[in-house]
VOPAGU-2260 file (C-alpha; in pm, 1 decimal, decimal comma):
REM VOPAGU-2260
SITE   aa  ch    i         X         Y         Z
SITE  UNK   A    0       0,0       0,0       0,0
SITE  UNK   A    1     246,5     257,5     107,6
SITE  UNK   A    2     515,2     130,3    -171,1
SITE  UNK   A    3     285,9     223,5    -422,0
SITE  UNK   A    4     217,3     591,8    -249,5
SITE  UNK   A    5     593,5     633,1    -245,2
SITE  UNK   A    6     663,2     521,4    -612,9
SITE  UNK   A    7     380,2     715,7    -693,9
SITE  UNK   A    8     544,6    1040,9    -536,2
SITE  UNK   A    9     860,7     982,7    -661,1
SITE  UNK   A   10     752,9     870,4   -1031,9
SITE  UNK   A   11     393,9     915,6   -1125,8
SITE  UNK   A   12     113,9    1140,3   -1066,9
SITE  UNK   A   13      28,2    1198,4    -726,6
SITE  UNK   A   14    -297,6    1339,0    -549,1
SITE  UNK   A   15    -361,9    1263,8    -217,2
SITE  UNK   A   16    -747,9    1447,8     -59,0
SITE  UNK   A   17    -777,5    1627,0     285,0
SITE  UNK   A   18    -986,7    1510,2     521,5
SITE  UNK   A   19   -1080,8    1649,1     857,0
SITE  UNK   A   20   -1218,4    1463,3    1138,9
SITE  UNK   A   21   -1532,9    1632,1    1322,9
SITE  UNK   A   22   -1584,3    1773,5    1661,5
SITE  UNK   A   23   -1773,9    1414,6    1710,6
SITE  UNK   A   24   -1722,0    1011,1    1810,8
SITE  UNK   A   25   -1742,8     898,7    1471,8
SITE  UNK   A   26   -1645,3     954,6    1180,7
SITE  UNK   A   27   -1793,4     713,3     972,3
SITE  UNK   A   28   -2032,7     979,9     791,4
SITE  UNK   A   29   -1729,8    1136,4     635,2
SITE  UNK   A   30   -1600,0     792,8     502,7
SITE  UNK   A   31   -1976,0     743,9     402,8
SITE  UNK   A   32   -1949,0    1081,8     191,0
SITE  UNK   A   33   -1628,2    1023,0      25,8
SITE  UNK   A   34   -1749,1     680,6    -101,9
SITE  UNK   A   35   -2074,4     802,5    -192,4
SITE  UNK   A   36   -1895,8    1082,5    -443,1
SITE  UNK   A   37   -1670,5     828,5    -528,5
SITE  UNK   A   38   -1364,7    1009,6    -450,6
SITE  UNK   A   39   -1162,2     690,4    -336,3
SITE  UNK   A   40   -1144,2     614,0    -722,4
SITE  UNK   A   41    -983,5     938,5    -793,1
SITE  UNK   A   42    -729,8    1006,1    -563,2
SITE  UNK   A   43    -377,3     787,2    -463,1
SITE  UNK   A   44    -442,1     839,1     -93,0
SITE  UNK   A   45    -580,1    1037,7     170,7
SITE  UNK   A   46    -449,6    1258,3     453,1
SITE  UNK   A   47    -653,1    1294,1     818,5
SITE  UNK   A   48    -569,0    1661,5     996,6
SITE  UNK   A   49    -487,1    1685,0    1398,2
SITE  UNK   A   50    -667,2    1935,1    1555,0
SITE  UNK   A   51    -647,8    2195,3    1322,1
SITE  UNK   A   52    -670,1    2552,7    1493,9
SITE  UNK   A   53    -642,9    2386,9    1798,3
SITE  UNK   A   54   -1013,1    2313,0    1787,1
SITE  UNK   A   55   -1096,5    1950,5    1974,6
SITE  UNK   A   56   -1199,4    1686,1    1676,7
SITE  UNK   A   57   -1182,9    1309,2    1631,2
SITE  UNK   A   58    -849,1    1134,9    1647,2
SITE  UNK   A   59    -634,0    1139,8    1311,1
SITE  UNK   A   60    -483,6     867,1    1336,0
SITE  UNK   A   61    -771,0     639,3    1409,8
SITE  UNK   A   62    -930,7     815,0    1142,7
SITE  UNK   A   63    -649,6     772,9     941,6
SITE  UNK   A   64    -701,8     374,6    1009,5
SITE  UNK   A   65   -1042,9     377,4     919,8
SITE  UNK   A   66   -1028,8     583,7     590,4
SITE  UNK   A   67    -727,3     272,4     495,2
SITE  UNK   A   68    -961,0     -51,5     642,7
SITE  UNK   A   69   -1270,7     146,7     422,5
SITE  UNK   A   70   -1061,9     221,1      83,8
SITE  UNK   A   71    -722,6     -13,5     143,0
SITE  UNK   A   72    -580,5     344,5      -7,1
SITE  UNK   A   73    -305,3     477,3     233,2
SITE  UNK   A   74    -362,7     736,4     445,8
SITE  UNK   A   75    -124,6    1011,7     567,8
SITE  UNK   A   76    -193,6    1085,2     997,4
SITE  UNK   A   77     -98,5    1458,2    1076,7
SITE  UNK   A   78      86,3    1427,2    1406,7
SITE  UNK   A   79      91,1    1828,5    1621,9
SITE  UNK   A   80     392,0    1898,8    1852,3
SITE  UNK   A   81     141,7    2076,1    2020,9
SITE  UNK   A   82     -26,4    1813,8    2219,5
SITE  UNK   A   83     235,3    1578,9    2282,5
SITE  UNK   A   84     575,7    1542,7    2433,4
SITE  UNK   A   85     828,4    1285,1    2291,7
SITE  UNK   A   86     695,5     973,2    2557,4
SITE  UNK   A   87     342,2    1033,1    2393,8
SITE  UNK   A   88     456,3    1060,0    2030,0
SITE  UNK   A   89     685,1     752,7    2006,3
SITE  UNK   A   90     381,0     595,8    2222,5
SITE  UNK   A   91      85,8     726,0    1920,8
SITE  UNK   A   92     361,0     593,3    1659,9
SITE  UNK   A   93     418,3     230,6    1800,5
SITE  UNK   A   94      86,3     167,0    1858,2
SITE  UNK   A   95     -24,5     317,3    1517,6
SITE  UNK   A   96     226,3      84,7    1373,5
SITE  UNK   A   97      75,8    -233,6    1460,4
SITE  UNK   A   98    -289,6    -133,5    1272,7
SITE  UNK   A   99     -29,1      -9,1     920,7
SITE  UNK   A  100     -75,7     341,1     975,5
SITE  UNK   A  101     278,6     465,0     873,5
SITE  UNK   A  102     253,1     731,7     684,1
SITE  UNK   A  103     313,7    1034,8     973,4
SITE  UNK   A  104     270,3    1416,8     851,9
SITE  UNK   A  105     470,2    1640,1    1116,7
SITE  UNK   A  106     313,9    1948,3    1202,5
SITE  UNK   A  107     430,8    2188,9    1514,8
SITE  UNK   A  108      70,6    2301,4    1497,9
SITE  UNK   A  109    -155,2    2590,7    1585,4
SITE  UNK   A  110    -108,9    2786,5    1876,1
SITE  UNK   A  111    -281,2    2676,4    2197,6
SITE  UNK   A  112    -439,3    2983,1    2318,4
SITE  UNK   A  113    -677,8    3006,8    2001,0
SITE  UNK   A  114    -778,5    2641,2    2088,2
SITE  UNK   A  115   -1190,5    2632,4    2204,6
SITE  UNK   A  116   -1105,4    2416,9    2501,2
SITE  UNK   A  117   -1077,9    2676,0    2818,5
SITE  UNK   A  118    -716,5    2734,2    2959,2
SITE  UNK   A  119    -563,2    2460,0    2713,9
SITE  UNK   A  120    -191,4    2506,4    2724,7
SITE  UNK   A  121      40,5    2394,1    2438,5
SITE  UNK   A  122     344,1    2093,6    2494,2
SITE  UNK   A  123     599,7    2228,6    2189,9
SITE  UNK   A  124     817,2    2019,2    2358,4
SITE  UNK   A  125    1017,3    2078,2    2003,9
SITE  UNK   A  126     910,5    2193,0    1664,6
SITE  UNK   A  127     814,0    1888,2    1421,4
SITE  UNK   A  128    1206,8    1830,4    1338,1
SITE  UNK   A  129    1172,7    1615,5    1680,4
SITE  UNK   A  130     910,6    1424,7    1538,9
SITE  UNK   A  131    1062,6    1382,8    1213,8
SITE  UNK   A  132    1394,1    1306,5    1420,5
SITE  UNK   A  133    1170,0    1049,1    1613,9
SITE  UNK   A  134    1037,3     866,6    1279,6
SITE  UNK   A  135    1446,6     806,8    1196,7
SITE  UNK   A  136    1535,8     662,9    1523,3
SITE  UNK   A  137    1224,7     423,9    1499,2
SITE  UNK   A  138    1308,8     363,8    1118,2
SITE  UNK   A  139    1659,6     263,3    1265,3
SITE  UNK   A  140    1457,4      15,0    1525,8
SITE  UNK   A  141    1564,4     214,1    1844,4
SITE  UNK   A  142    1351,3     472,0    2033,9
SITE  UNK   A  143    1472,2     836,0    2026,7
SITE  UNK   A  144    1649,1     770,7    2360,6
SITE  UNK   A  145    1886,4     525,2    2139,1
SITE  UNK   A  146    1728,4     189,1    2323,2
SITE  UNK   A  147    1616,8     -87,6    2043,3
SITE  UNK   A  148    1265,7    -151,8    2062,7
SITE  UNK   A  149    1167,3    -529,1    2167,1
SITE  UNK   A  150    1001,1    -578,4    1814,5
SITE  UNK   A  151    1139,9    -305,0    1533,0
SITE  UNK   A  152     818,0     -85,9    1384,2
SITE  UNK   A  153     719,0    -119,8    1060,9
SITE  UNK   A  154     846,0     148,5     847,7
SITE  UNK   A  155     738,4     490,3     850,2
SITE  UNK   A  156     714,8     762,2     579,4
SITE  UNK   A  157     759,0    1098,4     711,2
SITE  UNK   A  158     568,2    1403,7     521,3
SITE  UNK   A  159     612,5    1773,2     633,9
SITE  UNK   A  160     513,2    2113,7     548,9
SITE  UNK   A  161     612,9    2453,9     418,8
SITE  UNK   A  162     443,2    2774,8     306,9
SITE  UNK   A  163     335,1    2845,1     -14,0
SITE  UNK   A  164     512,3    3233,2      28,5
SITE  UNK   A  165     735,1    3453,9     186,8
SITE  UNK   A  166     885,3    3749,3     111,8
SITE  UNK   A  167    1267,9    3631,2     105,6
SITE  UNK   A  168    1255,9    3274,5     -88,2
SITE  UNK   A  169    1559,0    3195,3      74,8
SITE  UNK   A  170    1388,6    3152,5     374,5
SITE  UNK   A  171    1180,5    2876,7     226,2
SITE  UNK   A  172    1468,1    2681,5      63,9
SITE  UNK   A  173    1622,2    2704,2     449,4
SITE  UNK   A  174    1270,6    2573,2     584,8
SITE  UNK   A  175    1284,6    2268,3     290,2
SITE  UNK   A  176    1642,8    2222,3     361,9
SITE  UNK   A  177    1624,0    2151,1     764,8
SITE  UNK   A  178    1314,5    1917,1     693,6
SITE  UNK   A  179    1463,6    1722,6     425,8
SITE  UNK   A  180    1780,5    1638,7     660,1
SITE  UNK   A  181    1567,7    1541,9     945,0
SITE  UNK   A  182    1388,6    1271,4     723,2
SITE  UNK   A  183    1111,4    1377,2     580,3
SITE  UNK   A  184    1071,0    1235,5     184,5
SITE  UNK   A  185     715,0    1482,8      81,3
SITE  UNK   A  186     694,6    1783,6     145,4
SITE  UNK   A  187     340,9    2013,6     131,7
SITE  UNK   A  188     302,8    2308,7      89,4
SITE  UNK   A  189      46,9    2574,3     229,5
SITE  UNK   A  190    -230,8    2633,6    -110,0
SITE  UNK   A  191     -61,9    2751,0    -401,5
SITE  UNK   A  192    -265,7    3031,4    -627,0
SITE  UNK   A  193       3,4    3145,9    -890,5
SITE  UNK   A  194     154,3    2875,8   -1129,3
SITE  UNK   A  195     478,4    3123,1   -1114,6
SITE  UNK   A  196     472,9    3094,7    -733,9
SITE  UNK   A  197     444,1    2701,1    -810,7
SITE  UNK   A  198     779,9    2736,2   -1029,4
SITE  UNK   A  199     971,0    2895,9    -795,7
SITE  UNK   A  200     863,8    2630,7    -503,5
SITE  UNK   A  201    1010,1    2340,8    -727,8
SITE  UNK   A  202    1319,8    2533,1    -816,2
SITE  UNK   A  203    1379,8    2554,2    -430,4
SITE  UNK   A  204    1306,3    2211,5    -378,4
SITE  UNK   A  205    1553,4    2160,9    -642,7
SITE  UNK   A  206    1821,5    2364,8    -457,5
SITE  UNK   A  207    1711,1    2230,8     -96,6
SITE  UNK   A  208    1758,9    1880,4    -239,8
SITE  UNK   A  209    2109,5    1974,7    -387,8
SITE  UNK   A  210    2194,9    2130,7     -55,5
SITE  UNK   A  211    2152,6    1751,9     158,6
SITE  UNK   A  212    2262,7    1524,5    -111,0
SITE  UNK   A  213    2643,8    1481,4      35,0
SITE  UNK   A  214    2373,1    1286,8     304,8
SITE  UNK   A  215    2191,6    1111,7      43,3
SITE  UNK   A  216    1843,9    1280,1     130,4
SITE  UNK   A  217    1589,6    1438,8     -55,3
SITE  UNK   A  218    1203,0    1490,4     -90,7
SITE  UNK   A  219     947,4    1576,2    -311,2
SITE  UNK   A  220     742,4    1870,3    -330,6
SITE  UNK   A  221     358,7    1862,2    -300,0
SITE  UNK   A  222     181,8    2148,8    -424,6
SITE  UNK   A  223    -109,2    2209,5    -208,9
SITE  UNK   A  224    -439,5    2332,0    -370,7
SITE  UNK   A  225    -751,3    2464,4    -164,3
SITE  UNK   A  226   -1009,8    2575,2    -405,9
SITE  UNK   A  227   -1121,1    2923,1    -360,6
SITE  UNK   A  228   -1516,1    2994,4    -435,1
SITE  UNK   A  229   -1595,1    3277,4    -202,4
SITE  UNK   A  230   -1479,8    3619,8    -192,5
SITE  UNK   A  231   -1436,9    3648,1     179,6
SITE  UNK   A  232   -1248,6    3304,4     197,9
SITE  UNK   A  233   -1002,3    3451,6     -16,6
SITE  UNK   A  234    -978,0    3796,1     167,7
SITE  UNK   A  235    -928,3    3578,9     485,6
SITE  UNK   A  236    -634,8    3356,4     349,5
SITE  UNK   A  237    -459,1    3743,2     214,9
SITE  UNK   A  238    -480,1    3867,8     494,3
SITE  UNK   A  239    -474,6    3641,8     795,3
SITE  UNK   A  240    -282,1    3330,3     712,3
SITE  UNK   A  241     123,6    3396,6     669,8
SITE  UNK   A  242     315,1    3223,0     382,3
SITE  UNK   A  243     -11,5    3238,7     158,0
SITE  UNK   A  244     -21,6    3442,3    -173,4
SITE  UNK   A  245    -349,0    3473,6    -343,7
SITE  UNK   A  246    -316,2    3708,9    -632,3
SITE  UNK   A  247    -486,7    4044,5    -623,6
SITE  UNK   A  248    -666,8    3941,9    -978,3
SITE  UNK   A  249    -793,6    3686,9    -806,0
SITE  UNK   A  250    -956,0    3881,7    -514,3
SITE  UNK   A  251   -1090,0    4151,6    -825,5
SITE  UNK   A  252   -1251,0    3884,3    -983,6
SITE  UNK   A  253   -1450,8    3735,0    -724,8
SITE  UNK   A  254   -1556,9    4104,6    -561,5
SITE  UNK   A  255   -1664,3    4203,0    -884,9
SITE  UNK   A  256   -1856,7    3853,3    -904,8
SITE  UNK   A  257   -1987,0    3883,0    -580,1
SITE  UNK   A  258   -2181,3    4202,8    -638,3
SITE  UNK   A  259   -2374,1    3986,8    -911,5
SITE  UNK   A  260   -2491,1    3709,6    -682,7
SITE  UNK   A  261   -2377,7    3366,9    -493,0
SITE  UNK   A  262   -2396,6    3169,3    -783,4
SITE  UNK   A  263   -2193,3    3400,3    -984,7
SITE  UNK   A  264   -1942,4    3415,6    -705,3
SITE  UNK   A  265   -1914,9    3063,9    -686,7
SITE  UNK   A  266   -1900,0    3006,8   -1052,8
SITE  UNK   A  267   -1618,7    3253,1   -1123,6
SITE  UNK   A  268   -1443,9    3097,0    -830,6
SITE  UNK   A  269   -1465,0    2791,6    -883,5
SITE  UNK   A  270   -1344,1    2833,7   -1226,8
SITE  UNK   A  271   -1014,5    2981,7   -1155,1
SITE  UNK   A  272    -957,5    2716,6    -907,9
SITE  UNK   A  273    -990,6    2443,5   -1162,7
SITE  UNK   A  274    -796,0    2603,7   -1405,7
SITE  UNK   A  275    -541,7    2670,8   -1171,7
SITE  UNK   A  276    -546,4    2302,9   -1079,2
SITE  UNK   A  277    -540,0    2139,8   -1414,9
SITE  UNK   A  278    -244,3    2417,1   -1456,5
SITE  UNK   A  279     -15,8    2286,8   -1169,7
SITE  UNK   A  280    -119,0    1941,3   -1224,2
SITE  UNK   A  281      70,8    1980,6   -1599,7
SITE  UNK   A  282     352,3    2150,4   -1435,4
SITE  UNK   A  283     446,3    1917,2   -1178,4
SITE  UNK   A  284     129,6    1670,5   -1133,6
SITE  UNK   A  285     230,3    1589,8    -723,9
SITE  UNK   A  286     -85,0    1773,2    -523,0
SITE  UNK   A  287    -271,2    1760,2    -222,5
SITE  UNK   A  288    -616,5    1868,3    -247,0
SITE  UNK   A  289    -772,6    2029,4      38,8
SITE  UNK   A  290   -1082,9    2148,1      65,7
SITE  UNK   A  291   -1256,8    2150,8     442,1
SITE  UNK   A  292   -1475,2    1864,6     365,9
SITE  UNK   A  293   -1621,1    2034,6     105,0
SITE  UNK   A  294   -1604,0    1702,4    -112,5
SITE  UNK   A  295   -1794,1    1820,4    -345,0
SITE  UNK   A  296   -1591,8    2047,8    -451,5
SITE  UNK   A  297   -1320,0    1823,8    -461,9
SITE  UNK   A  298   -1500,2    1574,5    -696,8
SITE  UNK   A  299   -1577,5    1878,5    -941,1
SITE  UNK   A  300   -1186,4    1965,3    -933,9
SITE  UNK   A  301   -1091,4    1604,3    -970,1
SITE  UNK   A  302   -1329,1    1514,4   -1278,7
């Protein structure tokens, strides 16, 4: 299962799907939904969030196990230094071992005190370089403490993240460099909305991977995609969320669309989204979709 994920990354298309567990016990209606749209059929794999914004939601990595039993597609678990210390994350990773979820997305995470759990208080025992530093150890059959485990895991694939923008690329290159020599072999990045800001990702991939290859490590780059249909969605992602660039066309378009109705909004939306897709999928056809359950959506995109 995960073979095929990896020699997909490294040598095929590759789209993995977002998926983000509810503020519930079960979450079998999402699983229910994707099957129902069919979007198992149309993607490689799947990835399962942690907690995003620090709001309380079902377990990814359980979720993560039931999207694989459902689909026998592999699933990628998003693991937050924000919850855990290093005891609780090599615990989650040996017993998420056993039921073949190996695939481990390291995140740092949102900050605690925007979390809608009263007084929650952040670990950040590390940033997700421990984790990813954690995955290696395990990979070499030892715990991070150097002690060999009584029966070796399985072996993981670690996945991290980096933003889509920032105002010195260097910076990003840096960011791709220090992940790549802690381990990780994908790298995703925050939603892309400029096929020119897509070219300059790969070329510092490129340079990143040149930069750690007297260590014989490198990674691919996932470009992430998160279809924009609403006007103040994309107002919100300009202005509030750091290493995001959505184009100031973009943002023209859909105010001038939004003074002629929802449908027209969504419409003109939606359309530069899909164009923008089939766009990055011919430049470099490695993406993550993600689009806050809106599966929908993510059928459209896909078909």
């Amino acid at each position: 299962m995960f073979d095929t994920l990896i020699n997909k990354l490294k040598n095929d298309t590759y789209i993995t799907l977002e998926t983000t567990p509810g503020h519930s016990a079960t979450f079998s209606p999402t699983i229910d939904k994707i099957e129902e749209l069919g979007l198992h059929k149309m993607v490689d794999g799947f990835s399962t969030t942690d907690n995003p914004l620090a709001k309380l939601k079902f377990n990814a990595l359980f979720a993560a196990k039931l999207l694989q039993e459902r689909f026998q597609k592999p699933v990628i678990a998003t693991m937050s230094m924000r919850d855990r210390n290093k005891i609780a994350l090599q615990s989650d990773l040996l017993g998420a071992n056993e039921f073949d979820v190996r695939a481990i997305l390291a995140l740092t995470g949102d900050p605690a005190n925007i979390s809608d759990q009263p007084h929650a208080k952040g670990v950040f025992e590390a940033d997700s370089s421990l984790l990813l530093e954690i995955i290696a150890a395990f990979n070499s059959g030892m715990d991070y403490a150097a002690k060999p485990l009584a029966v070796a895991p399985q072996h993981i694939h670690p996945f991290a993240v980096v933003n889509s923008y920032a105002k010195n690329p260097k910076t990003l290159q840096k960011k791709m460099q220090k992940k790549i020599k802690h381990g990780a072999i994908g790298i995703i990045t925050q939603p892309v909305y400029d096929i020119e800001n897509a070219k300059e990702l790969l070329e510092l991939k490129e340079q990143a991977n040149k930069a750690c290859c007297n260590e014989n490590k490198s990674a691919e780059l996932i470009l992430g995609v998160f279809p924009i249909t609403k006007l103040r969605t994309a107002q919100f992602l300009s202005s509030h969320v750091p290493g995001i660039n959505v184009p100031p066309c973009w943002i023209d378009k859909l105010r001038e669309a939004n003074l002629k109705g929802v449908e027209e909004e969504y419409k003109v939306g939606f359309e530069l989204s899909k164009k923008l897709f089939d766009e990055l999928k011919a430049l470099h056809p490695k993406i993550h979709l993600m689009t806050a359950n809106q599966f929908e959506i993510a059928k459209e995109i896909l078909v």
